[in-house]
C-alpha positions in Angstrom: 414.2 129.8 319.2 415.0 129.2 315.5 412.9 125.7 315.5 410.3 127.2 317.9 409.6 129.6 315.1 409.5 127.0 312.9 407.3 124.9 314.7 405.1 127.9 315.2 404.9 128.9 311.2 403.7 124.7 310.2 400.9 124.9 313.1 399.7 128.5 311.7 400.0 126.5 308.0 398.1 124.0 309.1 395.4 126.6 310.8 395.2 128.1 308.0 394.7 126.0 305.8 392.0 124.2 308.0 390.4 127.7 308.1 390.2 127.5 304.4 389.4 124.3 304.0 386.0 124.8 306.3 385.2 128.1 304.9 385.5 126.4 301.5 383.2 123.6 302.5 380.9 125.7 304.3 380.8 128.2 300.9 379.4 125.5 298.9 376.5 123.9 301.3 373.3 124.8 301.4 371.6 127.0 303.9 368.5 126.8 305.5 365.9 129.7 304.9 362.5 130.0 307.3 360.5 130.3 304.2 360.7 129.1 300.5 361.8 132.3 299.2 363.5 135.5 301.1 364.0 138.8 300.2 366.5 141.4 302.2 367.8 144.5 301.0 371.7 146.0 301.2 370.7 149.6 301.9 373.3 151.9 299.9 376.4 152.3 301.8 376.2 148.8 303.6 379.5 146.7 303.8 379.4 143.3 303.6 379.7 142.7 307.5 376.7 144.8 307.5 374.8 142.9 304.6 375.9 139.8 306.1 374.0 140.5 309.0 371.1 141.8 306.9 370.4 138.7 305.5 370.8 136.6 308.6 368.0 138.7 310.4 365.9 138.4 307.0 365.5 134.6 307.7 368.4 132.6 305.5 370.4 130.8 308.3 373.8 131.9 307.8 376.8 133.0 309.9 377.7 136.5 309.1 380.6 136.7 310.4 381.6 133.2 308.0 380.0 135.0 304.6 381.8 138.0 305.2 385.5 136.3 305.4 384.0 134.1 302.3 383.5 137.3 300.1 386.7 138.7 301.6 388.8 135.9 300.8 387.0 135.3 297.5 387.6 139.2 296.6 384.4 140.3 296.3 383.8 142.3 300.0 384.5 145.4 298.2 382.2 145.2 295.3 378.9 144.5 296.4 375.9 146.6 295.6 372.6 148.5 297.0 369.4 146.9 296.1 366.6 144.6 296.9 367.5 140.8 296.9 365.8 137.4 296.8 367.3 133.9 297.5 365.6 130.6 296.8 366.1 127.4 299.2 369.1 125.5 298.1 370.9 128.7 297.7 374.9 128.3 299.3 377.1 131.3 301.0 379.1 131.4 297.9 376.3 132.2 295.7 375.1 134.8 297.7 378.3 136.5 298.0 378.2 136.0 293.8 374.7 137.3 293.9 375.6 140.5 296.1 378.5 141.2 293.7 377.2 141.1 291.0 374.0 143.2 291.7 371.6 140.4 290.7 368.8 142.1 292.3 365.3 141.0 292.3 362.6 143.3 290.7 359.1 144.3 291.3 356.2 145.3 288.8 353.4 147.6 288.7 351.1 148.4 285.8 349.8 151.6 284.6 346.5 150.4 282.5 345.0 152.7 279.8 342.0 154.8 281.1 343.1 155.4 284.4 343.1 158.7 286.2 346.2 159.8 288.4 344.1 158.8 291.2 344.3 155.3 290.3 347.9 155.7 289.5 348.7 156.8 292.7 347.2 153.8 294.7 348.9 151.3 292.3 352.2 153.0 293.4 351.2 153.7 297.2 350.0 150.3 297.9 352.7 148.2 296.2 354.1 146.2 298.5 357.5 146.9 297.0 357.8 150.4 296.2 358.7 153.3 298.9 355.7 155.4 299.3 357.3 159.0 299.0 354.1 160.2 296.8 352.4 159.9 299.9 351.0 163.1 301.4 352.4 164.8 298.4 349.9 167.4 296.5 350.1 167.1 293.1 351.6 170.0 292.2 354.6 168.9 293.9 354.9 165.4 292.9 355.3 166.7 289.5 357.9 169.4 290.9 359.7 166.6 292.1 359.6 164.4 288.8 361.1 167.5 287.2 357.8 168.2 284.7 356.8 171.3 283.7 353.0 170.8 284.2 351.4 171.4 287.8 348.4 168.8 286.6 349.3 165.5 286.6 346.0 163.9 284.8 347.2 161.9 282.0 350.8 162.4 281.7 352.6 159.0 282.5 352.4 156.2 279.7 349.9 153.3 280.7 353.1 150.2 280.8 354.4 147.6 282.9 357.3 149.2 285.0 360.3 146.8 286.2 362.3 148.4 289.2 364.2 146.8 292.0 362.3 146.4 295.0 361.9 148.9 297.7 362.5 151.9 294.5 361.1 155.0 295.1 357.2 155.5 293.6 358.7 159.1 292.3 361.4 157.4 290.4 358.7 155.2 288.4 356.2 157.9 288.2 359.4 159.4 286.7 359.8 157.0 284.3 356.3 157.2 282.9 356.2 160.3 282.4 359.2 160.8 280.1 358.0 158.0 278.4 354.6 159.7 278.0 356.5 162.7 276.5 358.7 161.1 274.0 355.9 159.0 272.4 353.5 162.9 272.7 356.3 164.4 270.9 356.8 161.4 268.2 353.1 161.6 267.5 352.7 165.1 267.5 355.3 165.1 264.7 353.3 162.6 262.4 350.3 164.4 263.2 348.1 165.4 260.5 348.3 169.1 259.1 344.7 169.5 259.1 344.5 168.2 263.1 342.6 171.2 264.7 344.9 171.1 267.5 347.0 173.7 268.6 349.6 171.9 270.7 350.7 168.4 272.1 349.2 168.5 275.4 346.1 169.5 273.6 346.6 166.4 271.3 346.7 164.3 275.1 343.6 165.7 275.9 341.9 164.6 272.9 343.9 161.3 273.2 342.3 160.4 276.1 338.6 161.4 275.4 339.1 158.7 272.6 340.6 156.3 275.4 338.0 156.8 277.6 335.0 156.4 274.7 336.0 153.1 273.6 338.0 150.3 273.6 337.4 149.5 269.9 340.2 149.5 268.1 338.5 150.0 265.3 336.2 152.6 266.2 339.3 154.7 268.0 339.9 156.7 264.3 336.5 156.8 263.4 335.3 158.6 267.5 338.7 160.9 267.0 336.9 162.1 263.3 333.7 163.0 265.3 335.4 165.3 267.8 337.9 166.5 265.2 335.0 167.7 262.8 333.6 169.2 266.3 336.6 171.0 266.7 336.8 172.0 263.7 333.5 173.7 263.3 332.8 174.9 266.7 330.5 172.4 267.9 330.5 171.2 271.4 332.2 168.0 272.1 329.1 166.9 274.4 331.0 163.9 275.9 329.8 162.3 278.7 333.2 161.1 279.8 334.6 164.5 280.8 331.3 165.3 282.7 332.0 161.9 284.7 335.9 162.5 285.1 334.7 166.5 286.4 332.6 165.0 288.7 335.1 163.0 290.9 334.2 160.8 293.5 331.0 161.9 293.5 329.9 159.8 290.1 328.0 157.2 291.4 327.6 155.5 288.3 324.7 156.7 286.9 324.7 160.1 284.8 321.7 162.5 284.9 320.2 165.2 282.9 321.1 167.6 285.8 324.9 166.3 285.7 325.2 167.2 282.2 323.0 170.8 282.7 325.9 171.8 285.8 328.7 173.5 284.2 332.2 172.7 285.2 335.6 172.7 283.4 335.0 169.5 282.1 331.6 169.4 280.7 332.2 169.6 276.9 328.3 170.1 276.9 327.9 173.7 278.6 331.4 174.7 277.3 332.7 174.7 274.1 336.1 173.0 272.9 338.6 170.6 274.5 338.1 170.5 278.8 341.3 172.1 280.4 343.2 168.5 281.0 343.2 165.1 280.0 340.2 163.2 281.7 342.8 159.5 281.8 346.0 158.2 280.5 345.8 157.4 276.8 347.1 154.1 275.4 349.2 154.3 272.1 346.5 153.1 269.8 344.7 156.2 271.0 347.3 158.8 270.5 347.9 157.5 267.1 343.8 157.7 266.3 343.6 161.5 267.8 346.7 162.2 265.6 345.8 161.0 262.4 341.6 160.6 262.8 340.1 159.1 260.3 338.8 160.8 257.0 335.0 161.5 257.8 332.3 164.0 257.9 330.5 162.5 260.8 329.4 164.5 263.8 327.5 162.2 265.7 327.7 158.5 267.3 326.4 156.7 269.7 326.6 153.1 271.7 324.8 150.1 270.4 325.6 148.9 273.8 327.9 145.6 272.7 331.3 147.8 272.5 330.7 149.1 269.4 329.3 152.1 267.8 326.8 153.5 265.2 328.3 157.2 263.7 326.2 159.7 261.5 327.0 162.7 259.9 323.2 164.4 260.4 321.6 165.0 263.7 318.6 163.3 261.8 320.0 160.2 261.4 322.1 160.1 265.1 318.6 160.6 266.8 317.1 157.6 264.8 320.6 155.3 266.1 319.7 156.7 269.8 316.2 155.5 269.3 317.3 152.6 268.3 320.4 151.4 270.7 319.2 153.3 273.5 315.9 155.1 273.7 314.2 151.9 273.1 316.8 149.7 274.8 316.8 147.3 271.8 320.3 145.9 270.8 321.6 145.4 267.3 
């Protein structure tokens, strides 16, 4: 019985070691994927049977069963992580198992651009291919319950950026994301803003922000359009800015903007009502935050388009109607 036992112990030896020896080989050659590049995700909570299998029905041609003794054997079954993965061709078991481990997930993008209106921000998030669409069907009023923001309107408070997250995120976590980063640089300006600013609070210093955004995309011109509308401010004069009248119109702006558009009072039409309109018309870029907090030092009330991007100013209404004859009354350029 003695050597029967012993007989029995070498053959397991040798089985064993076999076993290793193939699952060693097969750790280090390269599998075949069904297309260049494959992404799977390990939903939270998988184990690595589970995320074996996971990847096998994503398309890379490997035995789940083998990569899960591989990561147990290699000490890593226990500390793999949630997320959203891609492999390459060429890639072996034991790099996966590495990659699983260590959380080397892939990441997605999405860009918020300065000047757009929550309406565009919502279709870059709904319609990214690698984002979870839980804004969908949302109102607005409780997407921003959900981000955790104090403000029921939405218009113009998430930063325009480029957001890295892990594939298959959730839209509300990036939406998230832009808007604290939209309240820490409000706050930062709002702090190095200047004493005279006739503004009464940072949200008021966002809509402001993004009338500037929406007027130009001059850098140079951003400081000198913030004076006009600051002077307006200051003295009671009507903003009369054609950009608030086209944001208050909607979907309806078909381009063009008529006499009767800017005769039909709204919310937003800074010419039938006086002072800022009740919300930000677009998401203000930092160079425009930093021109409606510090605008520069003029007494101009007036300017208007030459129609190449820039922009004549004037500080009578005698001299801006002679810069709308020219530039625009007579369609003659500069």
């Amino acid at each position: 019985m003695k050597r029967l036992l012993i007989r029995l112990a070498a053959l397991f030896g040798v089985i064993l070691l076999s076993t290793i020896g193939a699952l060693t080989w097969y750790a280090g050659r390269p599998l075949t994927l069904q297309q260049p590049v494959v992404d799977f995700t390990v939903q939270r909570g998988f184990t690595m049977r589970q995320a074996a299998a996971a990847i096998a029905r994503a398309g890379v041609d490997v035995q789940p069963d083998l990569l899960y003794w591989i990561a147990r054997l290699g000490g890593k079954a226990a500390l793999i992580k949630a997320g959203s993965y891609e492999v390459h061709a060429g890639v072996t078991p034991w790099q996966l198992v590495l990659k699983l481990s260590a959380g080397d997930v892939s990441q997605g993008e999405v860009l918020f651009v300065e000047g757009w209106n929550f309406r565009q921000v919502r279709e870059a998030l709904e319609n990214h291919p690698y984002l979870q669409p839980d804004t969908r069907g949302l109102s607005e009023e409780e997407i921003m319950r959900r981000i955790g923001a104090g403000e029921s309107r939405a218009e113009g408070l998430f930063f325009p950026d480029t957001y890295l997250f892990d594939k298959q995120s959730s839209a509300l976590a990036v939406l998230r994301r832009a808007y604290v980063a939209m309240q820490q640089r409000l706050a930062a300006a709002w702090e190095s803003r200047d004493p005279a600013l006739p503004l009464a609070s940072p949200y008021e210093l966002l809509v402001l922000a993004s009338i500037v955004e929406k007027e130009t995309g001059r850098p140079e011109d951003r400081g000198l359009i913030a004076s006009v509308f600051a002077n307006r401010l200051r003295i009671g004069m009507r903003l009369q800015t054609d950009p608030t009248v086209i944001y208050g119109l909607g979907t309806a702006f078909d381009g063009r903007l008529r006499r009767r558009d800017l005769d039909t009072d709204h919310p937003w039409n800074t010419y039938t009502r006086a002072g800022l309109p009740p919300t930000p018309i677009a998401i203000p870029g930092r160079d425009s935050l930093q021109a409606a907090v510090r605008p520069a030092k003029t007494d101009y009330l007036y300017f208007v388009s030459r129609g190449d991007g820039t922009s004549v100013f004037s500080r009578t209404l005698e001299d801006h109607n002679r810069a709308v004859d020219r530039y625009q009354r007579n369609g003659k350029g500069s």
